[in-house]
PAZA-643935 format. One line per 8 residues: their letters; for each residue x, y, z of N, C-alpha, C, CB. Coordinates in steps of 0.001 Angstrom, whole numbers. Glycine has a CB too. Example, Ala and Ser with C-alpha at 12.3 -4.5 7.8 and 13.67 -1.06 7.14 Angstrom:
// PAZA-643935
AS = 13190:-5690:7800:12300:-4500:7800:13200:-3300:7800:11308:-4473:9046  12850:-2250:7080:13670:-1060:7140:12900:30:7870:14084:-598:5725
This chain:
// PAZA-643935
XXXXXXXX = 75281:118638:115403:75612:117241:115258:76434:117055:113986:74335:116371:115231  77214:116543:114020:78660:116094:112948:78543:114970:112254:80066:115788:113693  77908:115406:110850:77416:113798:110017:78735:113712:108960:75475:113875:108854  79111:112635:108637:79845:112244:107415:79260:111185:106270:81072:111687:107926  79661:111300:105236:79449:110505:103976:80718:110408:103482:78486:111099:102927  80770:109304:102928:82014:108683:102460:81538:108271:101222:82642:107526:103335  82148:108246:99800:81635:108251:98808:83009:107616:97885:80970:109667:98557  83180:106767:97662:84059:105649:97161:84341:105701:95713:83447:104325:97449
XXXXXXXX = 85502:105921:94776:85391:106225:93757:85121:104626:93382:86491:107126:93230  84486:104116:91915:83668:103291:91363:84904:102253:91297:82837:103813:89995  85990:102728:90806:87611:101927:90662:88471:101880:92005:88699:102838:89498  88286:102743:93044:88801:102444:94851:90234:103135:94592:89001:100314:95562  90330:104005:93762:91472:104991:93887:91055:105642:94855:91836:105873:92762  90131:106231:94882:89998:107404:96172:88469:107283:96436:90478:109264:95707  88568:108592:97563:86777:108479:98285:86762:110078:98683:86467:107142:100150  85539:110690:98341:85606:111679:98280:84339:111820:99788:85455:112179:96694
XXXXXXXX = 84745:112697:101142:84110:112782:102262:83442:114352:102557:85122:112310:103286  82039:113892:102636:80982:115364:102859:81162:115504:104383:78994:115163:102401  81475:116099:104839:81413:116375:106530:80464:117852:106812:83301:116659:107238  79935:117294:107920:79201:118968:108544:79297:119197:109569:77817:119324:108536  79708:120508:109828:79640:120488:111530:78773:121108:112164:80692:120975:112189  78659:122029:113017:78006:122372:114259:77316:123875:113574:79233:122514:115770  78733:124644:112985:78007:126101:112287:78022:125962:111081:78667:127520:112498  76905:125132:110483:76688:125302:109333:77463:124940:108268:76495:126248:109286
XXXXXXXX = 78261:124362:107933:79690:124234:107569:79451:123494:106602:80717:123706:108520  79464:123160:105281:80437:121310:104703:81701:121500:103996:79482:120181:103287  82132:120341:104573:83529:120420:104211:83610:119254:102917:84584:120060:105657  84340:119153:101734:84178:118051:101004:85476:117927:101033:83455:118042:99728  86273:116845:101034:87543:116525:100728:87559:115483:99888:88284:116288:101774  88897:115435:99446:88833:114637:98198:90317:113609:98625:88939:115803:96529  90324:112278:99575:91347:111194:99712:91760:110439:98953:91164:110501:100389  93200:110232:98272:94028:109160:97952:93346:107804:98117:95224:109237:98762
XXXXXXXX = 93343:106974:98004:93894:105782:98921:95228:105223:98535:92918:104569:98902  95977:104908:99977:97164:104664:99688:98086:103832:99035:97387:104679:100321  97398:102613:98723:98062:101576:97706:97890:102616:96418:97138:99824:97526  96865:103397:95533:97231:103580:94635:97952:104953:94493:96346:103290:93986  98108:106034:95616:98953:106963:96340:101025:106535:96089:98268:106724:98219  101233:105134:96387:102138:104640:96326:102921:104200:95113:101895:103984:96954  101909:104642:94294:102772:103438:93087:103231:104473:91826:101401:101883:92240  103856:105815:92271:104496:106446:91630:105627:106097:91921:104271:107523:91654
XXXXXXXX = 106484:106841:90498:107714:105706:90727:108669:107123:91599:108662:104793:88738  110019:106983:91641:110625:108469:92555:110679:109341:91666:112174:108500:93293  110720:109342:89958:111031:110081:88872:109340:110811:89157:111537:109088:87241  108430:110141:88955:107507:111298:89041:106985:111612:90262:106457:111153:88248  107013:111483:91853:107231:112082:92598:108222:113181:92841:107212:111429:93096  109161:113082:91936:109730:114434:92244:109472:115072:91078:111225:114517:92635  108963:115284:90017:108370:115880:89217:107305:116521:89759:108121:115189:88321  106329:115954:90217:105258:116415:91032:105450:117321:92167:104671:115387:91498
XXXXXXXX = 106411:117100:92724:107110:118386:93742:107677:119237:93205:108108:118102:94689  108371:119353:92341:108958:120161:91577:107965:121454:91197:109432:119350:90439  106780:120694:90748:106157:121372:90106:104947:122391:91028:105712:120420:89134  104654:121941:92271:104264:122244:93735:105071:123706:93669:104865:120952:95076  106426:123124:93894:107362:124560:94278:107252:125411:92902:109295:124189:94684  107472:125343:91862:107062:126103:91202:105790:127190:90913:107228:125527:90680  105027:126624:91185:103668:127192:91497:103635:128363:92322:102853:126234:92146  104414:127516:93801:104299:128081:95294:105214:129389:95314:104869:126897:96521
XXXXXXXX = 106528:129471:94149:106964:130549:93916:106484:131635:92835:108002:130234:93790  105868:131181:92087:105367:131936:90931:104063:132541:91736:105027:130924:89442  103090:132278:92643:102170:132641:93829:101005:131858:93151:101880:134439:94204  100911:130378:92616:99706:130556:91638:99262:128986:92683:100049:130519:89369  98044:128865:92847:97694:127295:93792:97883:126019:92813:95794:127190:94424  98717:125430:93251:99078:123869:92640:97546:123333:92908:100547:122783:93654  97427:122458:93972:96250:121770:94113:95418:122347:95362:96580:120278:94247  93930:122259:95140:92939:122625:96200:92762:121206:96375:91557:123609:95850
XXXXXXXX = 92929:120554:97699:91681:119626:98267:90556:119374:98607:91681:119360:98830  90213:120771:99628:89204:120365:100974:88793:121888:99761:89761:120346:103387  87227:121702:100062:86349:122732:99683:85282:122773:100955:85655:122407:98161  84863:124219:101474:84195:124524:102622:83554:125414:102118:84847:124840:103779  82088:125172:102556:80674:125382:101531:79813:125739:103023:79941:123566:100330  79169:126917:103239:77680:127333:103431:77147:126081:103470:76972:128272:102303  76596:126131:104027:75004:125552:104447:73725:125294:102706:74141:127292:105819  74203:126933:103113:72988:127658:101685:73756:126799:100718:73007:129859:101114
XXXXXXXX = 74896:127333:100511:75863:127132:98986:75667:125170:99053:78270:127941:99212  75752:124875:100118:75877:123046:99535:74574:122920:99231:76370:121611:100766  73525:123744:99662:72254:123180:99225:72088:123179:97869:71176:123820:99764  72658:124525:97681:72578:124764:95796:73216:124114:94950:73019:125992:95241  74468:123351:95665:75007:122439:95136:74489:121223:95283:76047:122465:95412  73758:120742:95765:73058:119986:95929:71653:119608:94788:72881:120359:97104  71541:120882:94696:69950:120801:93715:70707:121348:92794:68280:121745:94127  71605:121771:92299:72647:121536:90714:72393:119864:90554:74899:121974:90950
XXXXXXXX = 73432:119045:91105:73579:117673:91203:72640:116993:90723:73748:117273:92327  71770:117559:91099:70268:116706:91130:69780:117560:89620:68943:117090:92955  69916:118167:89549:69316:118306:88221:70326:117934:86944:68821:119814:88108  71247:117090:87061:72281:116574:86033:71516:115583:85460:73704:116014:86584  71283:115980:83997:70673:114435:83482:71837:113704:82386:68929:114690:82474  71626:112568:83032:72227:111489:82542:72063:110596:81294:72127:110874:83355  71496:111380:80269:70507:110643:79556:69229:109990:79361:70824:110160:79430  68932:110170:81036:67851:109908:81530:66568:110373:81232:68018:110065:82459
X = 65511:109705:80337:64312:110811:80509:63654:110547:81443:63358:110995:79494
């Protein structure tokens, strides 16, 4: 069975989505949203590509999005999370 969570950044720039599928799987991705996706100006959109291809020729990864996690491994990530204290006693 195929559950999702949608997780909304606090300011609505983006939303970061836990998905699972059938074998064990989670997928986390990390979405834009598109009004604030848009409001680069063309000078740094093409800076930002520029710098993509550079990467992509030098062999080194510009950006990771989607992270795909075990079963096991999200659990452990899971009980990391949970043990983050916040100042909290």
């Amino acid at each position: 069975m195929k559950k999702q969570i949608l997780v909304p950044c606090d300011c609505g720039c983006s939303i970061l989505s836990i998905d699972t599928d059938e074998d064990n799987y989670v997928i986390i991705s990390h979405f834009y949203t598109s009004w604030y996706e848009k409001q680069n100006t063309i000078r740094d959109e093409i800076i930002t590509r520029l710098k993509m291809i550079w990467f992509i020729l030098i062999g080194k990864r510009y950006s990771l999005y989607d992270i795909v996690l075990e079963k096991e491994h999200f659990i452990e990530l899971k009980n990391k999370i949970n043990e983050v204290n916040f100042g909290e006693e």
